[in-house]
N, C-alpha and C positions, 0 to 999 in steps of 0.2 A: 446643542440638540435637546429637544422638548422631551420630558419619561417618556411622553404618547409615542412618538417615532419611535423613540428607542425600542419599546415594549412590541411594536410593530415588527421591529426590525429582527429581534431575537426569536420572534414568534414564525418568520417566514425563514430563518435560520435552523433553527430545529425542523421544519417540516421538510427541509432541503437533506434531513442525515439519510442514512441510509435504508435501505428495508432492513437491511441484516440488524441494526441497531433497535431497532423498534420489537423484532421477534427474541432479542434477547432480555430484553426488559419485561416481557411480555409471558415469556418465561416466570421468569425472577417472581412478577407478582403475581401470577396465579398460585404459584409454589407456597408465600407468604399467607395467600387468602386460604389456599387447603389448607394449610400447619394450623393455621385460628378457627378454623371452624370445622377440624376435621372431629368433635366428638360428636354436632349433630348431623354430619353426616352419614346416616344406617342405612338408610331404606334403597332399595335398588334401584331406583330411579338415578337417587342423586350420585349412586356410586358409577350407573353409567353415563351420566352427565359428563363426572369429572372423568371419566376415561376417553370421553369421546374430547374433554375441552385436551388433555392431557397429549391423546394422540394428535391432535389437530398442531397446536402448540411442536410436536416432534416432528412434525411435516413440513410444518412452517421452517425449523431449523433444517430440514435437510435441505429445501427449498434453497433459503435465502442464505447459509452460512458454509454451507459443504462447495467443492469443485473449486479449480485455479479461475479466479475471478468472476467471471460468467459463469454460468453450468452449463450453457448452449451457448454454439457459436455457428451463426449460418450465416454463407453468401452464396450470389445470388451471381451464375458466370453466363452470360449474354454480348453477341456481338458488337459493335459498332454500330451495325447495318440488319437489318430485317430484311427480307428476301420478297416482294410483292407476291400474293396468289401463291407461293411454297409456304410449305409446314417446316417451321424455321426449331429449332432446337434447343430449349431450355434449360439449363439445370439447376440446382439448388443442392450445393456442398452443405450437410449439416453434421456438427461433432458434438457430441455427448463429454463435459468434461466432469462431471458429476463421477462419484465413486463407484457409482449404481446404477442399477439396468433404468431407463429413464422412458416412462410413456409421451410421445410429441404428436402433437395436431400443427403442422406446417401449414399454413395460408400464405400464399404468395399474391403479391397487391400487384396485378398487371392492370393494362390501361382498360378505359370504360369502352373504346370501341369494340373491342373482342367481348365484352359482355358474357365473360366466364364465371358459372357460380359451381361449377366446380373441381375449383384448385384447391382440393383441402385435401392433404397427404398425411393418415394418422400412421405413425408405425411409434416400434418400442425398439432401442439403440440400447446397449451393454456400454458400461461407465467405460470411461477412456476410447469409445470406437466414433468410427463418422463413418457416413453414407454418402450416395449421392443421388437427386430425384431429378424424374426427367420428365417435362412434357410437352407439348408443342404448338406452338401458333402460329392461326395462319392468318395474317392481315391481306384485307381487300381496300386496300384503300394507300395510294403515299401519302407521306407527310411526317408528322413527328408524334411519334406517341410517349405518351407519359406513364413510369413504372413508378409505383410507389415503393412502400419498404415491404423485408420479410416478416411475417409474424409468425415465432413457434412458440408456442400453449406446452410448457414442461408440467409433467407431472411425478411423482418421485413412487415407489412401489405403494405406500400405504393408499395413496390415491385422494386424500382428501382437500387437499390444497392445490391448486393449479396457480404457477407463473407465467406471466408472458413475458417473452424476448421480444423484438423491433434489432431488428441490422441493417445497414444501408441506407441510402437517403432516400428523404419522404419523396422527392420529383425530381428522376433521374431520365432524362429526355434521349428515346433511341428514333432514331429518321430510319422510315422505311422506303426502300429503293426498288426500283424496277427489277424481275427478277433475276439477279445476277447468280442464284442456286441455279437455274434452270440453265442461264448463258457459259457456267463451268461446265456443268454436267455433258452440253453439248458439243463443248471445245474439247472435255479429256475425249467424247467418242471421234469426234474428227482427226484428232491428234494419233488414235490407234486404229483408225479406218473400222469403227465398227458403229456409225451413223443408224443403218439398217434396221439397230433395235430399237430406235426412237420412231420410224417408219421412214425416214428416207431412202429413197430407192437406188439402186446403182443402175447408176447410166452410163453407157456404153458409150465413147467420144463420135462422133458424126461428123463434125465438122473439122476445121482448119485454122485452129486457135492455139495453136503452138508456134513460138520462132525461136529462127535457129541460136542456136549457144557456142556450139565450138564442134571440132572436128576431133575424133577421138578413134583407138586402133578397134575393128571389128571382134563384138565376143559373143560366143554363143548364143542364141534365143534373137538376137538381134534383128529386124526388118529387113531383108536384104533390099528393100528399095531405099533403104538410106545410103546405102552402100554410093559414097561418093568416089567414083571410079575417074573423075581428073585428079584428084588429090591422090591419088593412090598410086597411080601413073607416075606424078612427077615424085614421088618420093625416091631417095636414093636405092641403089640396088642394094648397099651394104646393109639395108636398114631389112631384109629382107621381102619375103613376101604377101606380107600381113594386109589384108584390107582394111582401109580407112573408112566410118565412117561418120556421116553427120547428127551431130543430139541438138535434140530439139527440147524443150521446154514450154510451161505452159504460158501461157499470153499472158500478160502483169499487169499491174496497176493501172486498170478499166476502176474505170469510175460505177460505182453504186449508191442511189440515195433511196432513205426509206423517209419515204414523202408523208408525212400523217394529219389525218382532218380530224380537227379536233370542235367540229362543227356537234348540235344538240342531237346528231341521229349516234355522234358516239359516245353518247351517253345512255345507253339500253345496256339493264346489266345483265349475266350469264354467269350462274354459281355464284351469286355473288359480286363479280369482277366487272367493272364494265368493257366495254367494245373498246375506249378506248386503253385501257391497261392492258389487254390481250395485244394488241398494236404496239402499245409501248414494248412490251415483252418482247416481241417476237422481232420486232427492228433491232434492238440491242445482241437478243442472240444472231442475227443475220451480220451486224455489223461485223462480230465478232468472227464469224465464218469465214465475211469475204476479205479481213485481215490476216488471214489464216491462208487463204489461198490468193496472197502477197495484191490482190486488189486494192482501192481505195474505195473506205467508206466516207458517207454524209450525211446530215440530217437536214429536213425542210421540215417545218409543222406551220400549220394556216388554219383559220377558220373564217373568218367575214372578213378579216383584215389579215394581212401578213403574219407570219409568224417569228422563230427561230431560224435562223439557217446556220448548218456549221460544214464549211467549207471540204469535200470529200479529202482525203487527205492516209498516210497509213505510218505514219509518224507513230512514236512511241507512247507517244499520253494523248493519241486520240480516242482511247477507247474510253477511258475516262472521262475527258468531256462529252463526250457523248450520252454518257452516263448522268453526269450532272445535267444538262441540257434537258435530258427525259425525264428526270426526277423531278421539275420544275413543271412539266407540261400539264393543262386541269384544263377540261373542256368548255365550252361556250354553249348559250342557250340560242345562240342565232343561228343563220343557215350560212353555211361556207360560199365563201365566193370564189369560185373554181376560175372567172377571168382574171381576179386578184393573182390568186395560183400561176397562173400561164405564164404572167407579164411578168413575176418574182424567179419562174426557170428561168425563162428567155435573159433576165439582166446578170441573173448568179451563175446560171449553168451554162460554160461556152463549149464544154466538150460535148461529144454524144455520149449518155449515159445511159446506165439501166437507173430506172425512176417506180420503186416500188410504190405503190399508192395503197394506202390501206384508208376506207372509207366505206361508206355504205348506203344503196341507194333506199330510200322509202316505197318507192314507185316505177314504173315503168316508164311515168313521164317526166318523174324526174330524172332518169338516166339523162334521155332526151334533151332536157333542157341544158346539161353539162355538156353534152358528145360534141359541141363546137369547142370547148376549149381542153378537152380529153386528146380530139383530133389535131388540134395545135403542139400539144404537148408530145405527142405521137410522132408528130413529122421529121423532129427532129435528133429526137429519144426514142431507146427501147422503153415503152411505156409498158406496165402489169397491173390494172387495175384488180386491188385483191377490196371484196367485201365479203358478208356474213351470212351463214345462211340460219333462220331460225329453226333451232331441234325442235324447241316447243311443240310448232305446229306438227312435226313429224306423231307426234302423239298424238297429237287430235285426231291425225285423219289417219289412222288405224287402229283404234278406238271404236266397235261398231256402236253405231247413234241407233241410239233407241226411243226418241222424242222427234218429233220437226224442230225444236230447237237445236238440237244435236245435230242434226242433218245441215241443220244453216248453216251454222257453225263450221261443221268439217268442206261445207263448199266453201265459206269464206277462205279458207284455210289451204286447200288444193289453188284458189286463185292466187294469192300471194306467193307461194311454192313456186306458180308455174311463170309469176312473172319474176321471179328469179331468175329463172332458166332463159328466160325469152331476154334479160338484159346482160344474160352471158356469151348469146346469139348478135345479138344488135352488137356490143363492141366488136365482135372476132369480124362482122360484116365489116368492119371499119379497119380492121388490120389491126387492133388493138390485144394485147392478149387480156382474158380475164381469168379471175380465179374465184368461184364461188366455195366457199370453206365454212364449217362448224369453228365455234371458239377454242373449241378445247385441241384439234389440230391443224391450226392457224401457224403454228412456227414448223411443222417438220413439212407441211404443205409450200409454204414458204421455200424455205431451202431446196426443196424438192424444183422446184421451180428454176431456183437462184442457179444450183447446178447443172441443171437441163439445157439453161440458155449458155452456159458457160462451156457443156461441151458439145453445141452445136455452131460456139463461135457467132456467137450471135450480139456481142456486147460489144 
């Protein structure tokens, strides 16, 4: 080996030792340079120099040589899973291992799409104590985001030196998923029958969507027209006089598919979100629903060309796929082919099902130009076309216009409104149901629906 390498070699060796080793040497010879020059040292200048090199130098040491290893210790607790369109849950565990009360400026590196500047969390921690910080994000968008690391900025009481910590790793990748916050939140209220507070409405049963289960002895409150009076007849005499009667239960595993166009009109966003994440959301919690009330769920998604299909089903890890299946789904800039759609039910779908469609039309004539294969899909399905309606305009045209531009404006704005309405008239002419609905209650509108047909026995 040549000096030159070697000399290299030791030279990138030493720069590799510690901080603590550098602030202790660093010590050492300012110590040696005051001792040799402290007679002409008088004037007050130079006596505050050396007090300020002196405290600086003790900062340094409390800094880099005080506390069990580290002096800060932060991590960074985050799910697996991001929650689409929810305010997902943050924290940052930080512990002070320093002797001493310790001032921290926390910066947490989250990803560039949330374009947060600011996550900077200053507090002051007592030696030996930890905390924990809490803040929230809310991604518009799936896909995989990238977290970098934590950075805490210690400062020790004197204040004149600051360390930075780094914990965690630089590109730590979280996949954000359809919102499965929103899909629990509405499975505990179904689970406790209190739907209501999300706005779903209790519907009274109408129809004849229950079959029969078994034959059971009469008890209080009971329906006396269940009262099965041959059964009760042939019963022994020893068995007493008790009426029999018959329980019924709700009608099972009806097929539901939440059909989604993932065509360039579901691309218009809302808060953020587009049309088509509001759709994704709102199919996942419905899947979720009509699992719950022992149906079978499915998925179909189409744009110019076929899409996904995952066969209606209520097995135990459908709900999961179903989940990955939607977590994949990203819109197109073409216009959907709705006969494409028709011919893809017709070859997948042989039961009669309910076929949730979430889509949206631009125009009045473009309804028009789909209602032949709407009507096809109709004939043989309970069909519910759901689209969106724009809030926006809702501003404009109660907004009083104070210009003729204003005035244009709010007419353009009443006409788009009313051919809304006028293309939730045209389907119901056709036997079709529609649902004209804002984004933001697209899933309890939904359900609201899902239930309605459910106890009119209509699936």
């Amino acid at each position: 080996m040549s000096p030159k390498s070697s000399f290299f070699r030791n030279l990138v060796a030493s720069l590799l030792l510690p901080p603590r080793f550098f602030a202790a040497w660093a010590v050492v010879i300012t110590l040696l340079i005051v001792a040799h020059f402290w007679p002409v040292l008088v004037a007050p200048a130079q006596i505050l120099a050396v007090a300020l090199a002196l405290f600086t130098l003790l900062d340094l040491g409390l800094l880099y040589t005080l506390g069990r290893g580290e002096g800060v210790f932060a991590r960074r607790v985050l799910g697996r899973r991001l929650s689409n369109g929810d305010d997902n849950d943050v924290q940052v565990v930080i512990e002070n291992r320093y002797p001493f009360a310790a001032r921290l400026d926390v910066v947490d590196d989250v990803p560039v799409q949330f374009q947060r500047r600011d996550l900077l969390f200053p507090l002051q921690l007592s030696g030996g104590t930890s905390t924990t910080l809490h803040y929230q994000l809310r991604p518009t968008r799936r896909g995989e985001y990238v977290f970098g690391q934590t950075n805490v900025l210690a400062r020790s009481p004197l204040g004149l030196v600051q360390r930075r910590y780094r914990f965690g790793e630089a590109d730590v990748t979280t996949a954000v998923y359809p919102s499965f916050l929103q899909m629990r939140r509405y499975e505990l209220l179904a689970l406790s029958n209190r739907l209501t507070e999300v706005g779903v409405k209790r519907i009274r049963r109408v129809g004849q969507s229950m079959e029969f289960d078994h034959i059971r002895p009469y008890a209080l409150g009971d329906d006396p027209r269940t009262i099965n009076w041959k059964a009760t007849a042939r019963r022994p005499s020893q068995a007493g006089d008790q009426l029999l009667v018959n329980h019924h239960e709700d009608e099972r595993a009806q097929q539901v598919y939440c059909v989604i166009d993932k065509g360039r009109v579901m691309r218009m966003p809302f808060e953020e979100l587009a049309l088509l994440d509001y759709a994704i959301n709102a199919s996942l919690v419905l899947s979720n629903i009509a699992l719950i009330k022992h149906d079978r769920a499915g998925l179909i998604t189409f744009a110019h060309e076929p899409g996904d299909v995952v066969p209606a089903d209520r097995r135990r890890g459908q709900l999961p796929r179903l989940l990955e299946v939607l977590y994949r789904q990203q819109t197109r800039f073409l216009e959907s082919d709705f006969e494409r759609l028709a011919a893809l039910v017709q070859r997948q779908v042989k039961q009669r099902s309910l076929l949730v469609l979430f889509t949206n039309f631009e125009s009045l004539h473009g309804l028009q130009r789909q209602l032949p294969y709407l009507r096809r899909l109709a004939s043989r399905h309970l069909l519910l076309v759901i689209f969106f309606e724009n809030t926006e305009l809702r501003g404009v045209i109660e907004t009083p216009a104070t210009s003729t531009e204003e005035l244009y404006h709010q007419t353009v704005a009443e006409k788009f409104v009313q051919d809304k309405r006028r293309m939730v008239l045209e389907l119901q002419r056709y036997g079709i149901h529609a649902l004209l609905t804002a984004p933001q209650n697209l899933t309890a509108n939904t359900i609201n629906r899902y239930l309605e047909f459910k106890s009119r026995g209509m699936i």
